[in-house]
PyMOL commands that place a pseudoatom at each C-alpha (Angstrom):
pseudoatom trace, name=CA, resn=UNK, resi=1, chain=A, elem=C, hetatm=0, pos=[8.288, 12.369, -10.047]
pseudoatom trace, name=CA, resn=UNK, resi=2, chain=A, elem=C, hetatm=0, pos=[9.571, 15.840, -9.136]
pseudoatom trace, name=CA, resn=UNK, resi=3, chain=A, elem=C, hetatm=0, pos=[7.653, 17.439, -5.766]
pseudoatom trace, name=CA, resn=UNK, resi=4, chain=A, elem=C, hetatm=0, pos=[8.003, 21.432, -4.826]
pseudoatom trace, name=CA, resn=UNK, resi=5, chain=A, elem=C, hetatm=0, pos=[7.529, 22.837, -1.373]
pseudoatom trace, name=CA, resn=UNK, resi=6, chain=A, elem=C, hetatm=0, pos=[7.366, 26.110, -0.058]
pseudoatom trace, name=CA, resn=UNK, resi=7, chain=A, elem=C, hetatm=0, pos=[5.944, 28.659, 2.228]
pseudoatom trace, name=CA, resn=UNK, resi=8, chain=A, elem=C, hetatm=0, pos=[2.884, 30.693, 0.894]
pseudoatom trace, name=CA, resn=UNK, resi=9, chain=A, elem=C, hetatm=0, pos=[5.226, 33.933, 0.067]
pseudoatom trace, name=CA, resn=UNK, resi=10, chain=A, elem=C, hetatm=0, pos=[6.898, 32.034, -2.111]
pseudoatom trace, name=CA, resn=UNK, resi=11, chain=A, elem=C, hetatm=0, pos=[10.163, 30.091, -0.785]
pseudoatom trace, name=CA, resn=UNK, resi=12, chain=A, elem=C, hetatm=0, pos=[10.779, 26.756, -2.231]
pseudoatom trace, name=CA, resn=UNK, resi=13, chain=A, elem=C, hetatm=0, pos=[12.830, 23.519, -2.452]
pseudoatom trace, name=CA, resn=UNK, resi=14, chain=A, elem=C, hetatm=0, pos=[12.302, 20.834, -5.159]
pseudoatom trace, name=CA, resn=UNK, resi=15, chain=A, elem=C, hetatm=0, pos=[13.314, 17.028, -4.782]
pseudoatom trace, name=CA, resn=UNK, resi=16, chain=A, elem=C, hetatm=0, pos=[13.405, 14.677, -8.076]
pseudoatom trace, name=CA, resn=UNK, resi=17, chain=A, elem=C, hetatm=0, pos=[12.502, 11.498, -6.714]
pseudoatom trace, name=CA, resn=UNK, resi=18, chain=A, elem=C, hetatm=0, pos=[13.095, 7.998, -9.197]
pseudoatom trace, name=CA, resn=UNK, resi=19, chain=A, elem=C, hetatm=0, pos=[11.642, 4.689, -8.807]
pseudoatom trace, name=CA, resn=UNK, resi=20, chain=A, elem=C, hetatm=0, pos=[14.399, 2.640, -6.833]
pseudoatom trace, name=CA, resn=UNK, resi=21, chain=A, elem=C, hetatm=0, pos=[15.106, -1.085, -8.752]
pseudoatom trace, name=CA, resn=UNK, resi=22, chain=A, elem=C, hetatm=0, pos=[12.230, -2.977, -9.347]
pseudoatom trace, name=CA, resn=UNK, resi=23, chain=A, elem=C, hetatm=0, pos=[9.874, -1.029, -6.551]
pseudoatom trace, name=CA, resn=UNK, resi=24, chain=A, elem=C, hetatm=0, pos=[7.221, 1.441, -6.811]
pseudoatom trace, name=CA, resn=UNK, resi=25, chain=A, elem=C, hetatm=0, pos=[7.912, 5.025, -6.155]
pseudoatom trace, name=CA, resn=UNK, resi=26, chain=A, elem=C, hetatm=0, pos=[8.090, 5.654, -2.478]
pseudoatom trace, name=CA, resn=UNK, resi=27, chain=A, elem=C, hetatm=0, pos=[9.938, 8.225, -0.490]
pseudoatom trace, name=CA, resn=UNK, resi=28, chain=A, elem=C, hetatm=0, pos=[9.670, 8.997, 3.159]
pseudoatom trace, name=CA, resn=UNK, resi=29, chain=A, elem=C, hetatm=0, pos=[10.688, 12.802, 4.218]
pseudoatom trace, name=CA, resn=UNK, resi=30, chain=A, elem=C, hetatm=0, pos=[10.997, 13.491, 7.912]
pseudoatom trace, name=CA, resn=UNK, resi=31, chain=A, elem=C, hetatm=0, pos=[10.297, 16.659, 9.401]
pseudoatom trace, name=CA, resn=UNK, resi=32, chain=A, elem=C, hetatm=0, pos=[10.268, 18.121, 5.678]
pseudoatom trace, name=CA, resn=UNK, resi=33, chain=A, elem=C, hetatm=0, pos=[8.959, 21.422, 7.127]
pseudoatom trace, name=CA, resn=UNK, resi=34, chain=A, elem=C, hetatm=0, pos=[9.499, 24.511, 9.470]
pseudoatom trace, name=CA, resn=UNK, resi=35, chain=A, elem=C, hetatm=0, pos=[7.108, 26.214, 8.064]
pseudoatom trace, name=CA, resn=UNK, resi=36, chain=A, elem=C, hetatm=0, pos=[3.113, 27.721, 9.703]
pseudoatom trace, name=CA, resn=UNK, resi=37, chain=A, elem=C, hetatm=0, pos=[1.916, 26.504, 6.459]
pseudoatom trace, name=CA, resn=UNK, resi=38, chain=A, elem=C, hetatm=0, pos=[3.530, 24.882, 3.345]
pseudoatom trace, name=CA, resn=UNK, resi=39, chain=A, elem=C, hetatm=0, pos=[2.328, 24.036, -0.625]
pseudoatom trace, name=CA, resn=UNK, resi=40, chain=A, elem=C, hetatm=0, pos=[3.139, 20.721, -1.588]
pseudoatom trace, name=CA, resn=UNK, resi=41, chain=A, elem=C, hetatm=0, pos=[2.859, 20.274, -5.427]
pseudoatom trace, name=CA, resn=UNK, resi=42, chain=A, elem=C, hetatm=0, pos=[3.451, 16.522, -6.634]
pseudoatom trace, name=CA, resn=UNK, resi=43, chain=A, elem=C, hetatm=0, pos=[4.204, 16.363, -10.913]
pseudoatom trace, name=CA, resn=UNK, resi=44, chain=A, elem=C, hetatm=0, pos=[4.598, 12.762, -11.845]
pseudoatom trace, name=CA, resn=UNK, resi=45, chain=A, elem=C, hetatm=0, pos=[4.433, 12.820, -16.030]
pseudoatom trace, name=CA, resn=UNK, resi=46, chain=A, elem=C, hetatm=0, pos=[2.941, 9.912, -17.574]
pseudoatom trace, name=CA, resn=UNK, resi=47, chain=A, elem=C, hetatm=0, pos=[0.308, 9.260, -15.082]
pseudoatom trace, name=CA, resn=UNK, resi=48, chain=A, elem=C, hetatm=0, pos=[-2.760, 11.395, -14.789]
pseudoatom trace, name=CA, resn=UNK, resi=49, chain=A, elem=C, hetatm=0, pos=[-4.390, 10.286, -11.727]
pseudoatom trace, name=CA, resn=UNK, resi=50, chain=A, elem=C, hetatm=0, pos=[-1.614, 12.126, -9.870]
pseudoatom trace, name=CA, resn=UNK, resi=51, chain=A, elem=C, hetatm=0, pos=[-1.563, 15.826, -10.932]
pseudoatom trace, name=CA, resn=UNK, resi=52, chain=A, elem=C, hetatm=0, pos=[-2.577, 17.896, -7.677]
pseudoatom trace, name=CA, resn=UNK, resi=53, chain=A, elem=C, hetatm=0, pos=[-1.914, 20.644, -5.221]
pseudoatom trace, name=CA, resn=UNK, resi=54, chain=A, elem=C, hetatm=0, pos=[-2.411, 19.748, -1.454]
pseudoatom trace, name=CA, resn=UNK, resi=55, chain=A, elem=C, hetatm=0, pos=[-1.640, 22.391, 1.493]
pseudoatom trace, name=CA, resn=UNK, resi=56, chain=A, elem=C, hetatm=0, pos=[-0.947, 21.577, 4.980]
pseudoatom trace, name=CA, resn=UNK, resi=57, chain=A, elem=C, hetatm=0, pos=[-1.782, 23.272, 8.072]
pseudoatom trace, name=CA, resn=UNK, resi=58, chain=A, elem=C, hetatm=0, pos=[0.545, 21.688, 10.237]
pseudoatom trace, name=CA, resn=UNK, resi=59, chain=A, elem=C, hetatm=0, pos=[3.674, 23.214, 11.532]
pseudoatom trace, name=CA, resn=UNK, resi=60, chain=A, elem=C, hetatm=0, pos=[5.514, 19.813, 10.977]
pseudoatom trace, name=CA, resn=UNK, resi=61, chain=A, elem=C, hetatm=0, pos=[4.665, 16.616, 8.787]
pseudoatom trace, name=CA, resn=UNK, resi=62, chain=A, elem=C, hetatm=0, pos=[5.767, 13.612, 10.240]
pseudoatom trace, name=CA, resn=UNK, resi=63, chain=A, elem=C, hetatm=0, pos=[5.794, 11.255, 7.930]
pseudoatom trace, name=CA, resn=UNK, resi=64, chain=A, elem=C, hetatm=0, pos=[4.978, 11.905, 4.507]
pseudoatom trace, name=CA, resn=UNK, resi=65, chain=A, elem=C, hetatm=0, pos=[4.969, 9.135, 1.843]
pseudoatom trace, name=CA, resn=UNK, resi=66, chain=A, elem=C, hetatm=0, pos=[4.811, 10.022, -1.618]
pseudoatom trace, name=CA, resn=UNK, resi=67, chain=A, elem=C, hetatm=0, pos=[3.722, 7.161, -3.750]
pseudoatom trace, name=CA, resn=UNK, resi=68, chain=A, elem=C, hetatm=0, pos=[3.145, 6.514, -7.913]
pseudoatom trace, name=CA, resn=UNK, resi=69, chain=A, elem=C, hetatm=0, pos=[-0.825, 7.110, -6.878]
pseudoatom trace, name=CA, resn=UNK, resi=70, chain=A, elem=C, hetatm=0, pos=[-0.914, 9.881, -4.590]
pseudoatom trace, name=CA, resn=UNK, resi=71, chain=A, elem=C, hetatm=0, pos=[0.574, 12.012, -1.596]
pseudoatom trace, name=CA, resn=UNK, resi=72, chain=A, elem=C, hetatm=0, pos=[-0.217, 10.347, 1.642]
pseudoatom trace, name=CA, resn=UNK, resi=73, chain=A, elem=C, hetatm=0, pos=[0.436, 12.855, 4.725]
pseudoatom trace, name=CA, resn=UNK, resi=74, chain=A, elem=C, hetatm=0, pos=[-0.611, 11.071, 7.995]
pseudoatom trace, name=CA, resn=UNK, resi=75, chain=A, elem=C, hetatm=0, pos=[0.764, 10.878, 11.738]
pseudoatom trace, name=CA, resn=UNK, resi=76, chain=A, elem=C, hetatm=0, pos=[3.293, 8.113, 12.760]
pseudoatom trace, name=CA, resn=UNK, resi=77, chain=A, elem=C, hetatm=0, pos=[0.620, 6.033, 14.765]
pseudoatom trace, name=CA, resn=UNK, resi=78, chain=A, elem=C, hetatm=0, pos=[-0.918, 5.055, 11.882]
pseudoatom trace, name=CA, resn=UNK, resi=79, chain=A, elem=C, hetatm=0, pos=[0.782, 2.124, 10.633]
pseudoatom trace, name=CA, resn=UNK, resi=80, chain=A, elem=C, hetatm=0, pos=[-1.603, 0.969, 8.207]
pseudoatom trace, name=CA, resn=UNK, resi=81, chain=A, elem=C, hetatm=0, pos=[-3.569, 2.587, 5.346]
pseudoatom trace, name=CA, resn=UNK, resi=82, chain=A, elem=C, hetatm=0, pos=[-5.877, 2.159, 2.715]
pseudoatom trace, name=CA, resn=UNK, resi=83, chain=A, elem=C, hetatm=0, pos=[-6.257, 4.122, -0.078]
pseudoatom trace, name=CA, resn=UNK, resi=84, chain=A, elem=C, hetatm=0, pos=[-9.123, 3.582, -2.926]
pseudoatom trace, name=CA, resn=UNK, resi=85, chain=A, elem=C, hetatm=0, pos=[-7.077, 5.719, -6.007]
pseudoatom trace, name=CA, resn=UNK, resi=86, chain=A, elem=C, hetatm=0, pos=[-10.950, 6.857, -6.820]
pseudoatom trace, name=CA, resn=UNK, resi=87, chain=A, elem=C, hetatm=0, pos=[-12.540, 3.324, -6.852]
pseudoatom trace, name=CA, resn=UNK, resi=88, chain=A, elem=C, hetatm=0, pos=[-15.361, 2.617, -5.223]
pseudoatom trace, name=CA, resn=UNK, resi=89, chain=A, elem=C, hetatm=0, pos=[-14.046, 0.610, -2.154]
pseudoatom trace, name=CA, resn=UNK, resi=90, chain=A, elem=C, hetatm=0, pos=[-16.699, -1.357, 0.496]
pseudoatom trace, name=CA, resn=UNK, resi=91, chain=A, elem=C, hetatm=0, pos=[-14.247, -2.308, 3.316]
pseudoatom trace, name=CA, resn=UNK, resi=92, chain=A, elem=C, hetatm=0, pos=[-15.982, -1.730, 6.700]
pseudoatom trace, name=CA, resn=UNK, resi=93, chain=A, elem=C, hetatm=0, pos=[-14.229, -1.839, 10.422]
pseudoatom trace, name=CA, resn=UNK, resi=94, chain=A, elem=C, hetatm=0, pos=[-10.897, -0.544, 9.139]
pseudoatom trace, name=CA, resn=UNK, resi=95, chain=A, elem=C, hetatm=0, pos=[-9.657, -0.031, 12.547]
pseudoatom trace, name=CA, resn=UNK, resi=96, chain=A, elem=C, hetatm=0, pos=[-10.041, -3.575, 13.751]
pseudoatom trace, name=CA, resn=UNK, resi=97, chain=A, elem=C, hetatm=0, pos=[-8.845, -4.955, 10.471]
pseudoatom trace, name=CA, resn=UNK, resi=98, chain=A, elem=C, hetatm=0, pos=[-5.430, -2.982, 11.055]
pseudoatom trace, name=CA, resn=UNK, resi=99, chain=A, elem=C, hetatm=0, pos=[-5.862, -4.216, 14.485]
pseudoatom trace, name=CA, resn=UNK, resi=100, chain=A, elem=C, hetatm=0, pos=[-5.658, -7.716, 13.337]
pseudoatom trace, name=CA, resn=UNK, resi=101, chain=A, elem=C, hetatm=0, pos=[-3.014, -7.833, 10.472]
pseudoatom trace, name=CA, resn=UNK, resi=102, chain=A, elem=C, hetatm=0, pos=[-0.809, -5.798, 12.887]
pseudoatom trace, name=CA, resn=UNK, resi=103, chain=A, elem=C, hetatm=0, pos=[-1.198, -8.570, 15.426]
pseudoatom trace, name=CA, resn=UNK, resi=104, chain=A, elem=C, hetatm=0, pos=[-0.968, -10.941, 12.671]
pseudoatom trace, name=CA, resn=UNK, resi=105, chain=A, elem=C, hetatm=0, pos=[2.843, -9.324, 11.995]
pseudoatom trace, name=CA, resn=UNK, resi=106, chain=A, elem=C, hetatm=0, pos=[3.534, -9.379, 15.741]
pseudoatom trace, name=CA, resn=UNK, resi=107, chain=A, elem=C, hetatm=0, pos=[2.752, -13.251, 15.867]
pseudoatom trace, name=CA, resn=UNK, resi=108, chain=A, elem=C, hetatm=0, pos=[5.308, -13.800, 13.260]
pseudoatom trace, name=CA, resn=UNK, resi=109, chain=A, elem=C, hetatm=0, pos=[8.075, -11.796, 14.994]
pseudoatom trace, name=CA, resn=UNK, resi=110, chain=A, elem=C, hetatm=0, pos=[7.931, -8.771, 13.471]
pseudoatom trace, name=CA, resn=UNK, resi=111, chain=A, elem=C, hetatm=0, pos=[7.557, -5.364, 13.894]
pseudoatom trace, name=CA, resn=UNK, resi=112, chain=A, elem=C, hetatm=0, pos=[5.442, -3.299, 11.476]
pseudoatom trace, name=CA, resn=UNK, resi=113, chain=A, elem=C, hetatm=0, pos=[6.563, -0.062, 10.672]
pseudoatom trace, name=CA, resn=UNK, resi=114, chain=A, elem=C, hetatm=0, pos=[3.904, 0.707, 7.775]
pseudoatom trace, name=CA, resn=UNK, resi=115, chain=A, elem=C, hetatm=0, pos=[1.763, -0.566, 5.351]
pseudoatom trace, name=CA, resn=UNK, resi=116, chain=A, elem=C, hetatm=0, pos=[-0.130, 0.794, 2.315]
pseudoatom trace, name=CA, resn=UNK, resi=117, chain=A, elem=C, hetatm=0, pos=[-2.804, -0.899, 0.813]
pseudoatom trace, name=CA, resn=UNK, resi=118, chain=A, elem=C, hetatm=0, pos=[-3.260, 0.909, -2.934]
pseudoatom trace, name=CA, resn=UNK, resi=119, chain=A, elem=C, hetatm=0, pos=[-6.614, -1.104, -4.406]
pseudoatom trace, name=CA, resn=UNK, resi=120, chain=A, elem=C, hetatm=0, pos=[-7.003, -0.144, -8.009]
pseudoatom trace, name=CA, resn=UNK, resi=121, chain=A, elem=C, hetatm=0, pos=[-8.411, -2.107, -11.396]
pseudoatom trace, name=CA, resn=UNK, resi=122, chain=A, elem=C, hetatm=0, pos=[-7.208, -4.656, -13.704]
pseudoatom trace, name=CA, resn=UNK, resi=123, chain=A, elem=C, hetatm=0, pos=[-5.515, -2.706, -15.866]
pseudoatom trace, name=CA, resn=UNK, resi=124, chain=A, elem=C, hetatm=0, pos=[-3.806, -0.984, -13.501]
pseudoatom trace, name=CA, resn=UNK, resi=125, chain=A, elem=C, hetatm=0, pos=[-1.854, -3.918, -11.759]
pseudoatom trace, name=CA, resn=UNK, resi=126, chain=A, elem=C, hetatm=0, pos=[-1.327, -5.530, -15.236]
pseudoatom trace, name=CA, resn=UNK, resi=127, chain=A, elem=C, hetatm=0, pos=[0.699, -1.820, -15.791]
pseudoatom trace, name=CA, resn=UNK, resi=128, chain=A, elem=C, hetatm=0, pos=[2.368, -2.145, -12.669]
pseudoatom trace, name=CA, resn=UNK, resi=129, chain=A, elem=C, hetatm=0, pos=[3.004, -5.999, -12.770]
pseudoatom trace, name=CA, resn=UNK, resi=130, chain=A, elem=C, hetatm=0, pos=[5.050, -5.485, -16.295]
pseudoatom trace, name=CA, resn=UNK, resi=131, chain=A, elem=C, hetatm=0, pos=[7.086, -2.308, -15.328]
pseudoatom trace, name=CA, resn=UNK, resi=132, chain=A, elem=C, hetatm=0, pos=[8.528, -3.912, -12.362]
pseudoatom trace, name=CA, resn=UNK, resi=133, chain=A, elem=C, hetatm=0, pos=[8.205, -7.652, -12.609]
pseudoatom trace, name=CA, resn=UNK, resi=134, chain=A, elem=C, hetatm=0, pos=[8.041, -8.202, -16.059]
pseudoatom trace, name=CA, resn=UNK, resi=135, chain=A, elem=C, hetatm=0, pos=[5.134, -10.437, -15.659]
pseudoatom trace, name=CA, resn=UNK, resi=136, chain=A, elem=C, hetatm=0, pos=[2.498, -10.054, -18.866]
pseudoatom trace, name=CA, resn=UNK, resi=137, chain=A, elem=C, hetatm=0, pos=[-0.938, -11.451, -16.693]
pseudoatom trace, name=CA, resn=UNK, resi=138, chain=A, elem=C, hetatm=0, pos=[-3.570, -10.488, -14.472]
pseudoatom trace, name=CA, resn=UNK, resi=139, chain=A, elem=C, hetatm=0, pos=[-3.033, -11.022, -10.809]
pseudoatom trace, name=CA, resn=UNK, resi=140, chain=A, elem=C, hetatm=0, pos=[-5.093, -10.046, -7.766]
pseudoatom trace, name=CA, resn=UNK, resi=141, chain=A, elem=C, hetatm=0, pos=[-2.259, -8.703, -5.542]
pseudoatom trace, name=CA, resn=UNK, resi=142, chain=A, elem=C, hetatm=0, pos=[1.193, -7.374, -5.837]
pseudoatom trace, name=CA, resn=UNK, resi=143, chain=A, elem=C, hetatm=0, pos=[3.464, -6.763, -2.590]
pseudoatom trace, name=CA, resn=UNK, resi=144, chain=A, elem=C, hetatm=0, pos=[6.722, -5.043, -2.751]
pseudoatom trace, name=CA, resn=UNK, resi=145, chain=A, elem=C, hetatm=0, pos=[8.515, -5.406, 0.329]
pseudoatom trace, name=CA, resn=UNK, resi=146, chain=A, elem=C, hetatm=0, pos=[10.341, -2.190, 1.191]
pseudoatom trace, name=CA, resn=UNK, resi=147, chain=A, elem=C, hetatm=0, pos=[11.658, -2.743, 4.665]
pseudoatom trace, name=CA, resn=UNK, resi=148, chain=A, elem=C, hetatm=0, pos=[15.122, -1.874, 5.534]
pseudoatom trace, name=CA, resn=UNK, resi=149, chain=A, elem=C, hetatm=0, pos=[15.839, -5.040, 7.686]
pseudoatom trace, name=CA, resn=UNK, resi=150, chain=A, elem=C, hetatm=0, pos=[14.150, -9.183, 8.413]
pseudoatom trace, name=CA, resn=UNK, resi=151, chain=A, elem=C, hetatm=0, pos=[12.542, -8.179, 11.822]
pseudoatom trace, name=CA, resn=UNK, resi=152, chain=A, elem=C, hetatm=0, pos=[10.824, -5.077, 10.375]
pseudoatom trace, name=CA, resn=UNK, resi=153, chain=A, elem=C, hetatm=0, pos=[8.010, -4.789, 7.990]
pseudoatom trace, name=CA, resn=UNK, resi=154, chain=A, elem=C, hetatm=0, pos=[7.407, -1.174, 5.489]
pseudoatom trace, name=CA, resn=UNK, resi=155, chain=A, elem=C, hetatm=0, pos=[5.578, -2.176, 2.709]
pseudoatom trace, name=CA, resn=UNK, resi=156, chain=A, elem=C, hetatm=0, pos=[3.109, -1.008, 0.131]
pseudoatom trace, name=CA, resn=UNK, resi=157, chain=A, elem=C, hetatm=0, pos=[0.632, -3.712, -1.194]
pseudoatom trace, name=CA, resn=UNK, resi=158, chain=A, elem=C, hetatm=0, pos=[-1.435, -3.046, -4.899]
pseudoatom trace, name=CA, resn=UNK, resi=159, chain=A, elem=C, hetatm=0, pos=[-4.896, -4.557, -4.861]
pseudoatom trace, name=CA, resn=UNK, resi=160, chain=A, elem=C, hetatm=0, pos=[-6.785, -5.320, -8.091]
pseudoatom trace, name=CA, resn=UNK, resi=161, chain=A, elem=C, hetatm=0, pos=[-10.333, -5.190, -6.840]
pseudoatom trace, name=CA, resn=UNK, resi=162, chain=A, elem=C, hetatm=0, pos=[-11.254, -6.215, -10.046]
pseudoatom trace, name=CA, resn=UNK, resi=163, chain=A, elem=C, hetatm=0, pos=[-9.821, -9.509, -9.678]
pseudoatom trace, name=CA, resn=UNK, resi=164, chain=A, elem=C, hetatm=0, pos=[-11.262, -9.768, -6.102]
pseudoatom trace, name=CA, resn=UNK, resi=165, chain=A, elem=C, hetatm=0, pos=[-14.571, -9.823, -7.613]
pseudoatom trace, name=CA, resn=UNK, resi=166, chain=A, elem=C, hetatm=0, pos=[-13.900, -12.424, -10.169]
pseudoatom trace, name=CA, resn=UNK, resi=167, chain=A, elem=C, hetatm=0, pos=[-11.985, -14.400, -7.874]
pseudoatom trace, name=CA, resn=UNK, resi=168, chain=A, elem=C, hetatm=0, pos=[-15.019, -14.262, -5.349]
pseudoatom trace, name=CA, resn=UNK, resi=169, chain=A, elem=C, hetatm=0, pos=[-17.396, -15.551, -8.142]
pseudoatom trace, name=CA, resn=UNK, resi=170, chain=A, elem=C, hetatm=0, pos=[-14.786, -18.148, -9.276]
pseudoatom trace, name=CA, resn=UNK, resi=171, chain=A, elem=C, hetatm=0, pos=[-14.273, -19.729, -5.828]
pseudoatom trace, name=CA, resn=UNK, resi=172, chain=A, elem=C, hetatm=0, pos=[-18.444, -19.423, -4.917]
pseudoatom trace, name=CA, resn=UNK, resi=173, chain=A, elem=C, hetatm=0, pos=[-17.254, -16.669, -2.118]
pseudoatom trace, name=CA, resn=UNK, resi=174, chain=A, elem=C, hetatm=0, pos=[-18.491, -13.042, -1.143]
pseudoatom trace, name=CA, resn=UNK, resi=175, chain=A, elem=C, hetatm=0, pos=[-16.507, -10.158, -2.342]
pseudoatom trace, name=CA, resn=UNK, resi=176, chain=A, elem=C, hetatm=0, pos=[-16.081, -9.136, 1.744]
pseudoatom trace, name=CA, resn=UNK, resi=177, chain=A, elem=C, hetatm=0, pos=[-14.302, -12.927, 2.379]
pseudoatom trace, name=CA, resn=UNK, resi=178, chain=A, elem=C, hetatm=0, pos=[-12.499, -12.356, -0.846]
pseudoatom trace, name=CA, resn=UNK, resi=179, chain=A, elem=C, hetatm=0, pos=[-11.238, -8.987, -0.107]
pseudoatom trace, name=CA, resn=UNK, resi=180, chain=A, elem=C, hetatm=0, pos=[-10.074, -9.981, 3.052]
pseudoatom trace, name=CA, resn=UNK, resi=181, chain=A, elem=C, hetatm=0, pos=[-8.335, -13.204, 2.094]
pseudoatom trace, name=CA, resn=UNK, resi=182, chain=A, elem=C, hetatm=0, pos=[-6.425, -10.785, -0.347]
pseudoatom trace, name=CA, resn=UNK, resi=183, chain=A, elem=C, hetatm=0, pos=[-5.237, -8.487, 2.416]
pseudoatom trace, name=CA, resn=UNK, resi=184, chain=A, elem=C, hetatm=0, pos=[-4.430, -11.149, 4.624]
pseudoatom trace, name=CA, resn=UNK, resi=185, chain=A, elem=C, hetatm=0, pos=[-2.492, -12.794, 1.522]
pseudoatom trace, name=CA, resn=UNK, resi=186, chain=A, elem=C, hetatm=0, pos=[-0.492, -9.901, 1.639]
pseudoatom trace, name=CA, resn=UNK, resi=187, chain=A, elem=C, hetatm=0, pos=[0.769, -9.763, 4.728]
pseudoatom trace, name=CA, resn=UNK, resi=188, chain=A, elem=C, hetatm=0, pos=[1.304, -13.418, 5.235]
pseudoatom trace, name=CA, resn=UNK, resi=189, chain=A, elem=C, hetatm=0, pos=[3.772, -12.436, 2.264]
pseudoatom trace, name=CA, resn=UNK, resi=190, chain=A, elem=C, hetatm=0, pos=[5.611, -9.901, 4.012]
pseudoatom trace, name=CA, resn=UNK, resi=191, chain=A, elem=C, hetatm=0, pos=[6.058, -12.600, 6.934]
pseudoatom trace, name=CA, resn=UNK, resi=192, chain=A, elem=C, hetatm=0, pos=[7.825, -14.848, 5.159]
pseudoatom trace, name=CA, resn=UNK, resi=193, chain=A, elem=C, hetatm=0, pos=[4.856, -17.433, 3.252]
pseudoatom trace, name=CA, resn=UNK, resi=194, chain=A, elem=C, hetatm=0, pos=[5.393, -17.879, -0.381]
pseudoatom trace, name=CA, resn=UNK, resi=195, chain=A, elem=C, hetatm=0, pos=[3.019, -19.383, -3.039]
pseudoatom trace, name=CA, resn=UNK, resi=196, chain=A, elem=C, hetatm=0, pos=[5.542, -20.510, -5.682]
pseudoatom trace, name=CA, resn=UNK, resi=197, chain=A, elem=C, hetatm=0, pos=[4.944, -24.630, -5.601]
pseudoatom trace, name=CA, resn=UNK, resi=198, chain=A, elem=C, hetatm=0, pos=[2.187, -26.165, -4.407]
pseudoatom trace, name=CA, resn=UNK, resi=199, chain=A, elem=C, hetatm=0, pos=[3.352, -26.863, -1.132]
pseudoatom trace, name=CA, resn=UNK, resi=200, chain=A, elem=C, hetatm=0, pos=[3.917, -23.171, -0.559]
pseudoatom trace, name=CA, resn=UNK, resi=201, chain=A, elem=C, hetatm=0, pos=[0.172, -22.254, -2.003]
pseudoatom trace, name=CA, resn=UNK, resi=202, chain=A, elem=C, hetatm=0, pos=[-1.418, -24.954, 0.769]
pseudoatom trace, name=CA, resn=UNK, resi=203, chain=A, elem=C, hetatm=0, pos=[0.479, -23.404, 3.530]
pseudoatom trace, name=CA, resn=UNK, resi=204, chain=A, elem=C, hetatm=0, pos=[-0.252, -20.135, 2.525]
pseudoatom trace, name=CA, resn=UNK, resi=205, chain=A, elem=C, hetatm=0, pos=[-4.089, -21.222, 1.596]
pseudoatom trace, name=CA, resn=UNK, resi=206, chain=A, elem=C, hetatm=0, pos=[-4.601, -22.947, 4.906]
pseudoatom trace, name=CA, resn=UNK, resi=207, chain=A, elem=C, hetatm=0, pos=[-2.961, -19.837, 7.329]
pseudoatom trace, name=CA, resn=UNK, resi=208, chain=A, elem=C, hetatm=0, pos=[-5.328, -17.557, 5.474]
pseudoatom trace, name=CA, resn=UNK, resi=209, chain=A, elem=C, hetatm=0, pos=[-8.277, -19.994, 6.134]
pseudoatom trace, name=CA, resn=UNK, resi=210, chain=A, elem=C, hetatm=0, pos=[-7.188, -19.574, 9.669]
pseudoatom trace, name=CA, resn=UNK, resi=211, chain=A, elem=C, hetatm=0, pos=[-6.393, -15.577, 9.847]
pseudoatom trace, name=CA, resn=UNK, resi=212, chain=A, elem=C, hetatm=0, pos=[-9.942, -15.356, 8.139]
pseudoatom trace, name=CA, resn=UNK, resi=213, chain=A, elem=C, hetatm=0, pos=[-12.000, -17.842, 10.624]
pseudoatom trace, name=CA, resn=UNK, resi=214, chain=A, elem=C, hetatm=0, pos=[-10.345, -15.660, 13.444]
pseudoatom trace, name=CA, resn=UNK, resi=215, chain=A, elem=C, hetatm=0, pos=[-11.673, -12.395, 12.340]
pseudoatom trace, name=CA, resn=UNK, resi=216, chain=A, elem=C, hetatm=0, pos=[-14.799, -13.244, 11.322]
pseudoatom trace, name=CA, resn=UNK, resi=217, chain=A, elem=C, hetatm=0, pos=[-15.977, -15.461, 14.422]
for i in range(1, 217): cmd.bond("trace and resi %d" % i, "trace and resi %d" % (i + 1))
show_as sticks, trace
zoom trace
């Protein structure tokens, strides 16, 4: 992925950015500008969906997170995000759902320092889940854990909501219980559950059970 900035008469900077082991693309830039205004152009060849221009109005960007789907400029008191990649997403009450997982994290121990939810189709995560697992299958979720030490949590978490919907047909469920059970999943992930043996995938079914019963009571 290669990104350009500059000032509207003309002055720019380029940074080459690579995909880091086995994660996705993701690159945090602090401060990245002095400018009144700034153009931020992202090229990332191979992958269509992310071919755009954005310009700020800012002075200074925070925090922005560039990602293999998209550019995601936001303020550093928002901790988690979700972002749709163009599909038609039905998740109401975002605030109180990051309310929840964050408290979720904070139960465990942990501090979150940011979260990105990416929901996108089948295909999609079947793409993603060869590239950087090597794993030739359908899956519902995929969470790559990007945090720089045990007691912190910066992650970004890829979302098939295709799957959801089978899954919520398979199991005799809503897609709203489903979707949630998925982004709970994730989470309880990045706090240490695993789903490997069947032990693991009881504990992990029965705290979700639990995470869900609280949030929907």
């Amino acid at each position: 992925m290669l990104t350009e900035m500059g000032s509207p008469s003309g002055a720019t900077c380029s940074k080459s950015i690579s995909s880091p082991g086995m994660h996705p693309i993701s690159n945090n830039l602090i401060d990245i500008s002095l400018f009144s205004n700034f153009l931020m152009t992202a090229f990332c060849p191979g992958f269509n969906s992310v071919s755009f221009i954005i310009g700020l109005k800012a002075k200074y960007a925070d925090l922005l997170l560039l990602t293999i789907y998209e550019i995601m400029v936001t303020s550093k008191g928002i901790k988690i995000r979700f972002f749709a990649n163009g599909l038609r997403l039905s998740l109401t009450n975002r605030g109180s759902l990051k309310f929840f997982l964050e408290k979720i994290i904070k139960s465990k121990g942990k501090r979150l320092v940011s979260i990105n939810y990416i929901f996108c189709s089948d295909k999609e995560l079947l793409k993603l889940n060869n590239e950087f697992l090597s794993h030739n299958y359908y899956t519902d979720i995929l969470t790559f854990d990007l945090s720089e030490s045990k007691k912190e949590i910066t992650a970004e978490i890829f979302i098939s909501l295709d799957r959801v919907r089978d899954n919520a047909v398979q199991f005799n469920s809503s897609i709203k219980k489903e979707l949630h059970r998925v982004i709970i999943h994730g989470v309880l992930h990045l706090c240490g559950y695993s789903d490997k043996t069947r032990t693991e995938m009881l504990k992990m079914r029965k705290a979700e059970d639990k995470h869900l019963s609280l949030y929907f009571k």
